[in-house]
ROTOR-290664 format. One record per residue (C-alpha): residue number from 1; x, y, z; chain. Coordinates in pm, whole numbers. Layout:
N
num:c1:c2:c3:cadena
NUM:X:Y:Z:A
...
//
This chain:
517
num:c1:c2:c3:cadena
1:6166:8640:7718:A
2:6023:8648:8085:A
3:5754:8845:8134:A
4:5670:9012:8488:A
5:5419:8922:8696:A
6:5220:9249:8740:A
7:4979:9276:8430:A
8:5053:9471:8176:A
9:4869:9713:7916:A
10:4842:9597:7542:A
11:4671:9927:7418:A
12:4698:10096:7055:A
13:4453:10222:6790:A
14:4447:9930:6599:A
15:4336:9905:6266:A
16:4053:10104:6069:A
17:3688:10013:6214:A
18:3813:9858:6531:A
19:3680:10087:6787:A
20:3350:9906:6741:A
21:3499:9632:6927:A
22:3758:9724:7140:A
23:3570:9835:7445:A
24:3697:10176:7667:A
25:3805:9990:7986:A
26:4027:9669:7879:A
27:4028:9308:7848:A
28:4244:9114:8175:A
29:4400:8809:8040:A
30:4538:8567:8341:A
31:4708:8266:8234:A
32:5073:8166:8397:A
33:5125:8057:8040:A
34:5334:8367:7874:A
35:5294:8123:7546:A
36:4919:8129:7594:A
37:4905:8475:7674:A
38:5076:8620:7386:A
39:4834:8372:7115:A
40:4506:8538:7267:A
41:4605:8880:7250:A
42:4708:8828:6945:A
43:4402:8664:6799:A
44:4208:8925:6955:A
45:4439:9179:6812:A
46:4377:8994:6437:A
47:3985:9075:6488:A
48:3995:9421:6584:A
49:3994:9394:6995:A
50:4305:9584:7065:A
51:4262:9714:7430:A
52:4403:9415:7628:A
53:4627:9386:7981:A
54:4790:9004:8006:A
55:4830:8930:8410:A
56:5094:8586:8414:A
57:5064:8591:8796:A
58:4769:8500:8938:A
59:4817:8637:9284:A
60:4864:8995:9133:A
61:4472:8958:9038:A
62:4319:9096:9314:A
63:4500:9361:9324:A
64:4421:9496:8993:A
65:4044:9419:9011:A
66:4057:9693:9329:A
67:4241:9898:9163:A
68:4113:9893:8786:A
69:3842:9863:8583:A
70:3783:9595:8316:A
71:3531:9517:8076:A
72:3582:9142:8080:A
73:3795:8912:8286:A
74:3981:8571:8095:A
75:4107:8308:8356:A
76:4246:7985:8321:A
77:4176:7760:8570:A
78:4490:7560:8653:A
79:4754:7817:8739:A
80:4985:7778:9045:A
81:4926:8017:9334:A
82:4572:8088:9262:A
83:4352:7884:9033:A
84:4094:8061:8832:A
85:3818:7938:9007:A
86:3968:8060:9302:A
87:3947:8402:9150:A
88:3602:8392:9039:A
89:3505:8255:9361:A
90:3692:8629:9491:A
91:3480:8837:9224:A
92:3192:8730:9320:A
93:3233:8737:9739:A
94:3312:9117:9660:A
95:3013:9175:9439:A
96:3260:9275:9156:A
97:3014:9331:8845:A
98:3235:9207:8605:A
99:3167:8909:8321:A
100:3418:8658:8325:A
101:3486:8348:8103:A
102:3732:8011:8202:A
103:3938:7894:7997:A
104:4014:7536:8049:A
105:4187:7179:7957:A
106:3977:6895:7820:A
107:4000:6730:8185:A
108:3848:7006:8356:A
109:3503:7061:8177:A
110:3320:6962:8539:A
111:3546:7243:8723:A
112:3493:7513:8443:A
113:3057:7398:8437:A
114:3124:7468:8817:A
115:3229:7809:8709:A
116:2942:7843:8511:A
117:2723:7805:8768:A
118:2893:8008:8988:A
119:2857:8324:8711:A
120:3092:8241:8492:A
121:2964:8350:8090:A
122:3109:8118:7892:A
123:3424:7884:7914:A
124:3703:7771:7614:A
125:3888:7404:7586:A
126:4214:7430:7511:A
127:4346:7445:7290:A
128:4129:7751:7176:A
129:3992:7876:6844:A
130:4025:8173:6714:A
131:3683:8180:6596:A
132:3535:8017:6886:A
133:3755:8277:7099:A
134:3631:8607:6949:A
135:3234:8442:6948:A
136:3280:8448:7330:A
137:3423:8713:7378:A
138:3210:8957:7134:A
139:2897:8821:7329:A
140:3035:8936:7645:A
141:3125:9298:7547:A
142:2765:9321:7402:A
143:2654:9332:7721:A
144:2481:8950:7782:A
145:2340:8926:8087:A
146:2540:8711:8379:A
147:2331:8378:8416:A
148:2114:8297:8709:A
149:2098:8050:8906:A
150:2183:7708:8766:A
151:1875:7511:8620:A
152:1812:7159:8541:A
153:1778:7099:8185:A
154:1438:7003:8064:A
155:1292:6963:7755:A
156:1008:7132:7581:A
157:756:6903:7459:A
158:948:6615:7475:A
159:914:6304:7267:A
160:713:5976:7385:A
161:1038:5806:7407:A
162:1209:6049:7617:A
163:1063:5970:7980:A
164:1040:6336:8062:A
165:1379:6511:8195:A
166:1655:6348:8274:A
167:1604:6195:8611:A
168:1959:6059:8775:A
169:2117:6001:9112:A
170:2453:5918:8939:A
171:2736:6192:8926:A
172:2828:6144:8571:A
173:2502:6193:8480:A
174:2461:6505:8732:A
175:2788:6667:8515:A
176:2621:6585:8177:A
177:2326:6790:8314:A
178:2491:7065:8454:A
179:2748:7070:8112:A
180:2394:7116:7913:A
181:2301:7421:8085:A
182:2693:7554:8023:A
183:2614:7458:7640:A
184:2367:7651:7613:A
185:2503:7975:7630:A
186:2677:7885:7351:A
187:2552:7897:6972:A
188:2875:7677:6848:A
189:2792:7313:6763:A
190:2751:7058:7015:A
191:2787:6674:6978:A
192:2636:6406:7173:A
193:2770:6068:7197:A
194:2642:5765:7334:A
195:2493:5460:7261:A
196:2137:5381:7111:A
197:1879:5428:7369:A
198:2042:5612:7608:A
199:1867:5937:7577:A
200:2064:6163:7333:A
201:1780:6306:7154:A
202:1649:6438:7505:A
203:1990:6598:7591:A
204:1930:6797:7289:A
205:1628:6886:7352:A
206:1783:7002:7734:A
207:2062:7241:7575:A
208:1722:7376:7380:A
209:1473:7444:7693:A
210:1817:7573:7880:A
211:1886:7803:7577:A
212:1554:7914:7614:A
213:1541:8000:7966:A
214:1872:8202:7935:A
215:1757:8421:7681:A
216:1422:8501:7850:A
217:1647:8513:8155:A
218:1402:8288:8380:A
219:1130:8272:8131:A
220:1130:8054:7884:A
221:1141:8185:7550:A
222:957:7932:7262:A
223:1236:7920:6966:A
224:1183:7586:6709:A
225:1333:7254:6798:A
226:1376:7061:6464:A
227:1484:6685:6493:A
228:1615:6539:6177:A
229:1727:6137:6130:A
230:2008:6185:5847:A
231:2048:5809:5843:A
232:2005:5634:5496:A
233:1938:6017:5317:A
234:2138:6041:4981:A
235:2295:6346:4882:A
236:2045:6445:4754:A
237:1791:6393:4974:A
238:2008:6542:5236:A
239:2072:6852:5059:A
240:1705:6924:4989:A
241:1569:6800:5313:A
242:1848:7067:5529:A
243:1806:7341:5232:A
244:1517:7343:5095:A
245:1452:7352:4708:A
246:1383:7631:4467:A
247:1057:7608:4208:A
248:1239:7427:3887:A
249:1573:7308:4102:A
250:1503:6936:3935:A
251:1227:6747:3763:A
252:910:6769:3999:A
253:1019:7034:4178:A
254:626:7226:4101:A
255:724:7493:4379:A
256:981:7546:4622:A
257:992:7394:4989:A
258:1161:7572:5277:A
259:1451:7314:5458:A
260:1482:7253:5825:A
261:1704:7516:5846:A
262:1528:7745:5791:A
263:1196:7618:5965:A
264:1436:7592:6278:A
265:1481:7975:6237:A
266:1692:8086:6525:A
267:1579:7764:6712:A
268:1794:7440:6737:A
269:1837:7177:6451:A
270:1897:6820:6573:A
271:2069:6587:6307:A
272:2062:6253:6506:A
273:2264:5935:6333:A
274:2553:6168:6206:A
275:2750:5955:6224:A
276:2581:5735:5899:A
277:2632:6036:5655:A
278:2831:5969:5324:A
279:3130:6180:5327:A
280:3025:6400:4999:A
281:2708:6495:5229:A
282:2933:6543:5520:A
283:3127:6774:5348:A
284:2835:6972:5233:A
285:2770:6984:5581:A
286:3118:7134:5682:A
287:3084:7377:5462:A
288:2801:7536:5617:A
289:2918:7541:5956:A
290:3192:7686:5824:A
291:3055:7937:5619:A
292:2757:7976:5834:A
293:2550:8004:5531:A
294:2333:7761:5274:A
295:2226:7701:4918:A
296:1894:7566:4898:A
297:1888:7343:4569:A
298:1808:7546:4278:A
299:1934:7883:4401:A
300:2189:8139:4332:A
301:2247:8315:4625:A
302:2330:8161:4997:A
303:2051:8219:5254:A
304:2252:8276:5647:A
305:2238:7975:5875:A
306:2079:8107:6225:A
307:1995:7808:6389:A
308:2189:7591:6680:A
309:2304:7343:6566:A
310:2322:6982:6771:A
311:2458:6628:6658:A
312:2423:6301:6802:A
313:2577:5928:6708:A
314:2667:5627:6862:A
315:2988:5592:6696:A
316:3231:5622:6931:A
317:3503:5883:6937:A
318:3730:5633:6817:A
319:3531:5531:6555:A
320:3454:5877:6422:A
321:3808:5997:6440:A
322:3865:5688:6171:A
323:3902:5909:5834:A
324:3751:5617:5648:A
325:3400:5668:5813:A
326:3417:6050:5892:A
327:3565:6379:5836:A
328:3775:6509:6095:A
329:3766:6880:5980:A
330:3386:6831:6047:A
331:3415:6598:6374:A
332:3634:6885:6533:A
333:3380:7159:6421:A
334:3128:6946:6548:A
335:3265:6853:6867:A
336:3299:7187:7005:A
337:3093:7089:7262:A
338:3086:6722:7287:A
339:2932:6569:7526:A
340:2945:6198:7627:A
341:2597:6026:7787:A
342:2697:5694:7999:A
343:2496:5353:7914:A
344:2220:5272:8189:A
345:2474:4971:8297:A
346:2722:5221:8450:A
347:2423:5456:8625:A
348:2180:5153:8790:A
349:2114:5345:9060:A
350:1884:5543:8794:A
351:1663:5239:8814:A
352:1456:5348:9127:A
353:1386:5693:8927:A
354:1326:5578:8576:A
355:1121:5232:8675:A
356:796:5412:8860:A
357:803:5688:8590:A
358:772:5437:8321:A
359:488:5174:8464:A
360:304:5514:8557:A
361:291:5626:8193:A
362:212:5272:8080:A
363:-89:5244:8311:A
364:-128:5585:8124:A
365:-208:5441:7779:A
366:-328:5115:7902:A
367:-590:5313:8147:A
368:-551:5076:8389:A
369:-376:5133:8776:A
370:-6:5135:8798:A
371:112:4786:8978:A
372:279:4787:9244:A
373:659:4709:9254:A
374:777:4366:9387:A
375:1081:4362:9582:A
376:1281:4132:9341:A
377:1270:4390:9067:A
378:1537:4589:9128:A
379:1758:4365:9147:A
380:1618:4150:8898:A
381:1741:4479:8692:A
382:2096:4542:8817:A
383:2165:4202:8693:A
384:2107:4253:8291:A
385:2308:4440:8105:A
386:2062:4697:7897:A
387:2181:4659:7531:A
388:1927:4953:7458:A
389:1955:5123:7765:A
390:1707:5343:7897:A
391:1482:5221:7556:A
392:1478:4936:7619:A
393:1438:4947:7997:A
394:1089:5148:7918:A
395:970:4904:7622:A
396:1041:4601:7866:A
397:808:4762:8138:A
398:539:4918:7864:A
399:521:4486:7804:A
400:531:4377:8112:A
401:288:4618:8256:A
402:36:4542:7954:A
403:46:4196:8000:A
404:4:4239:8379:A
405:-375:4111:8557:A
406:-520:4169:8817:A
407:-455:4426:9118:A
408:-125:4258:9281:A
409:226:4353:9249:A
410:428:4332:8896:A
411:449:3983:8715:A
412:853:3921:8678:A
413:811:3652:8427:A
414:745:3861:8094:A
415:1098:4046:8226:A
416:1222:3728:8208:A
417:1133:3614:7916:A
418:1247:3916:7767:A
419:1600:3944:7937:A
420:1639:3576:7853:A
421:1547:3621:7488:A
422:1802:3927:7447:A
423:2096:3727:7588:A
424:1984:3402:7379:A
425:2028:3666:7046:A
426:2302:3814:7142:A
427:2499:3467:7212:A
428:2378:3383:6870:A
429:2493:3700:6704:A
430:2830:3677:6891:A
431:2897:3267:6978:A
432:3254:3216:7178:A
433:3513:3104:7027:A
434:3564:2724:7061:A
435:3895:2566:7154:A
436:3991:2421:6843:A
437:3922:2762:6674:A
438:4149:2973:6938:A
439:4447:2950:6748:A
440:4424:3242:6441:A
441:4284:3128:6116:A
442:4490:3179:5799:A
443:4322:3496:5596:A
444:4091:3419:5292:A
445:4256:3516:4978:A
446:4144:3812:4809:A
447:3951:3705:4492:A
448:4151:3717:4201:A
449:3852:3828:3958:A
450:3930:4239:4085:A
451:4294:4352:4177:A
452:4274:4549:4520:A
453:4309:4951:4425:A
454:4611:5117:4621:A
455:4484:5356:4849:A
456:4633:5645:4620:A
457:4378:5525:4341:A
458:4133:5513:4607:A
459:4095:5872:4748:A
460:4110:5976:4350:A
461:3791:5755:4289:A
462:3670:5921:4614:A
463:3768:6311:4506:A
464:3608:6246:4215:A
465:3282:6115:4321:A
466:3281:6445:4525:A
467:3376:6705:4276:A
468:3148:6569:3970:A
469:2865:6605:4258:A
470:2965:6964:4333:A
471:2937:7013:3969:A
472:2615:6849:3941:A
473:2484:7092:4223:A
474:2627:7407:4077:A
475:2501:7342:3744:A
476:2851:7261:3564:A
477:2986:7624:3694:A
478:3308:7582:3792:A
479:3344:7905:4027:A
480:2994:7764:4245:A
481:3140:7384:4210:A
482:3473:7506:4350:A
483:3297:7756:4639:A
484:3064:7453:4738:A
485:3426:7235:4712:A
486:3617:7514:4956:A
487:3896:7508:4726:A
488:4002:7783:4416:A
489:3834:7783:4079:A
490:4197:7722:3948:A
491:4232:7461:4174:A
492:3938:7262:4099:A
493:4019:7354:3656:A
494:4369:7174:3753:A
495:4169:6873:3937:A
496:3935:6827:3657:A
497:4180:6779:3432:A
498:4345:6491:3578:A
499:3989:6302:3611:A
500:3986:6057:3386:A
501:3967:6281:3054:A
502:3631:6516:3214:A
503:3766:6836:3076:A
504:3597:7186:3097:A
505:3327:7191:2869:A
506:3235:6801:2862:A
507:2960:6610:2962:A
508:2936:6534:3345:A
509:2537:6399:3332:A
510:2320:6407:2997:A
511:2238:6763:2932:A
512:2468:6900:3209:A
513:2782:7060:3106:A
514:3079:7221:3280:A
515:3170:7578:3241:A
516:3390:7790:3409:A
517:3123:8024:3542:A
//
């Protein structure tokens, strides 16, 4: 099938109810991609957008934009002829009033926040979504504004720790800022990764100010910012601390509490230390992503889920792609936007920013004058490798400057001491190898008290640790156990069966049985 290179028209009347979303002037689709092509009008067909015209030569784009009018423009960047960015780059030189979104691969997230900046709405990483695909597009035909100019993410209020925005000369970092502002305009999840100390908490708090800012269009608009540490919380815990409770949901419960969800209202909802959730509670938490939607303990009916939600962990992708430690279903719904934060090691030329900023708030607190900065400091600095990154960097200099007397430049030794005492532990934690033990060491038997499981018997101890706790939450009914489970009531009745003799109508906890709803 070879499809030509002028655009064109994918028009009908669709199905019942879908003039509410197919708008009067149609949808141009560029991709050199007939593959591509034919999946988005397609998906867009599936949710009611019918009015569509797919262009697979870029150089016929012009063209059409002088001759036609379109309600929204769809370009992928990498095309041969004329690259998407190219194009946009043409819209706007001709003041064409028309909102466009990039579509592009996982390499080019710096080109399409580029585009962004340049007026771009929104941008999609291949491959796309269907969900994720009609969320962008639906916000464009409602009429959102084009963005302004680009701004710098800062956060509102931000914490102690944070040092204020985030100040860098480095070009990594300079992307990570300007891929903030791009998040923002986005209500899907976002996930930052990094490790400890290296400021993820305050890139959260950027994609909230930025959010801010674009809805008020300039002026900031004051929406909660909820932070959450999910580490060490039980189901539980987790469940009651995100959802709330109802009066009655469980011994003690005298009244009912409100969760973070819904204090962050249509705000953002940090959940730092992701990574550290049990898989039952992470699959409580894929659910409502999914479902967009929440019960709080205790209640019947789901309450919506309005708020932005934003992740952080310093797993690596690696590690979290491992299924032993986490979900995938949830990594990919979480990683919609993902964005990586470098260590302080690779970006030392943040050093002459972050350094002043931090012995300036120290002489803060201590109320005494900042001292001055010796010459041997900086490099002093680019010598050690930061462990706990920009953390540590501004604890080091909080001691150094408290311990510091009199009115002369900055005393180097506490730095010293303390660089010396963190490479001191860490040789201890992690001692070299020796030469007698470089040749491999013969693996410990496996004690013969407790046969190893097989992995099959395994994931069933693991399913059912999960479904007798979606039972537990639903109150033994079956039909909530198996919504909260995402699978069929008959599905989870043909389940229970085979768990080790818990039929419908036994016992799962004292006083707790199982019905079938």
């Amino acid at each position: 099938m070879t499809m030509s290179p002028v655009a064109r028209p994918r028009n009908s009347h669709g199905t019942q109810g879908s003039q509410a979303l197919t708008p009067s002037a149609p949808i141009l689709i560029v991709d050199d991609e007939e593959q591509a092509l034919t999946s988005y009008a397609l998906n867009l067909r599936f949710s009611g957008i019918t009015n569509t015209m797919l262009c697979a030569d870029s150089r016929a784009v012009p063209g059409l934009l002088a001759s036609r009018t379109f309600s929204l423009v769809m370009l992928d960047l990498s095309m041969p002829h004329t690259t998407g960015e190219e194009i946009l780059a043409h819209m706007r030189a001709r003041g064409l009033d028309v909102p466009a979104i990039v579509i592009t691969g996982h390499n080019e997230v710096e080109t399409a926040v580029r585009c962004m900046q340049a007026g771009a709405l929104d941008y999609l990483v291949k491959p796309v979504d269907r969900a994720r695909l009609l969320a962008a597009v639906t916000q464009a035909l409602a009429g959102r504004p084009a963005p302004g100019p680009a701004v710098t993410a800062q956060p509102a209020a931000p914490p102690a720790d944070s040092g204020g925005e985030l100040l860098t000369r480095n070009p990594a970092m300079r992307a990570v800022q300007a891929q903030l502002v791009a998040v923002a305009r986005s209500r899907e999840p976002a996930l930052v990764v990094g490790e400890t100390g290296v400021g993820k908490e305050l890139a959260a708090r950027g994609i909230h100010a930025a959010a801010g800012l674009v809805a008020g269009l300039g002026t900031r608009v004051a929406r909660p910012f909820i932070g959450c540490n999910v580490a060490g919380l039980d189901d539980v815990m987790l469940s009651d601390t995100l959802f709330g409770h109802k009066k009655g949901a469980y011994t003690g419960a005298q009244g009912g509490r409100a969760g973070l969800m819904e204090e962050a209202g249509d705000g953002t909802l940090f959940l730092d230390e992701i990574g550290d959730l049990s898989l039952s509670s992470q699959l409580k938490l894929l659910r409502c992503i999914q479902e967009r939607e929440y019960y709080p303990l205790g209640a019947d009916a789901p309450r919506p889920m309005e708020c932005r939600l934003v992740a952080a962990t310093n797993k690596t992708v690696a590690e979290l792609l491992d299924p032993a430690v986490f979900r995938r279903d949830l990594f990919f719904r979480l990683r919609t936007h993902l964005i990586e934060i470098p260590p302080l090691r690779d970006r030392l030329e943040d050093l002459s920013l972050l350094v002043p900023l931090f012995l300036e708030e120290a002489a803060r607190q201590t109320r005494m004058p900042a001292p001055a900065i010796p010459r041997e400091l900086y490099p002093l600095l680019e010598g050690y490798p930061f462990p706990g990154n920009v953390r540590e960097l501004k604890s080091m200099l909080f001691h150094a400057c408290t311990l510091h007397q009199g009115s002369g430049p900055l005393d180097l030794a506490p730095l010293k001491g303390w660089m010396d005492s963190v490479r001191q532990g860490l040789e201890h934690a992690a001692p070299p190898p020796s030469p007698a033990a470089s040749a491999p060491a013969a693996p410990a038997p496996l004690p013969a008290r407790e046969a190893l499981p097989t992995l099959r018997q395994a994931e069933a101890r693991v399913a059912e640790d999960v479904i007798l706790q979606a039972l537990k939450e639903a109150g033994g009914n079956q039909s909530k156990a198996a919504k909260l489970l995402g699978i069929s009531r008959q599905a989870l009745h043909k389940r229970l069966k085979g768990l080790g003799g818990v039929t419908p109508g036994q016992h799962v906890n004292p006083g707790q049985h199982v019905n079938q709803g």
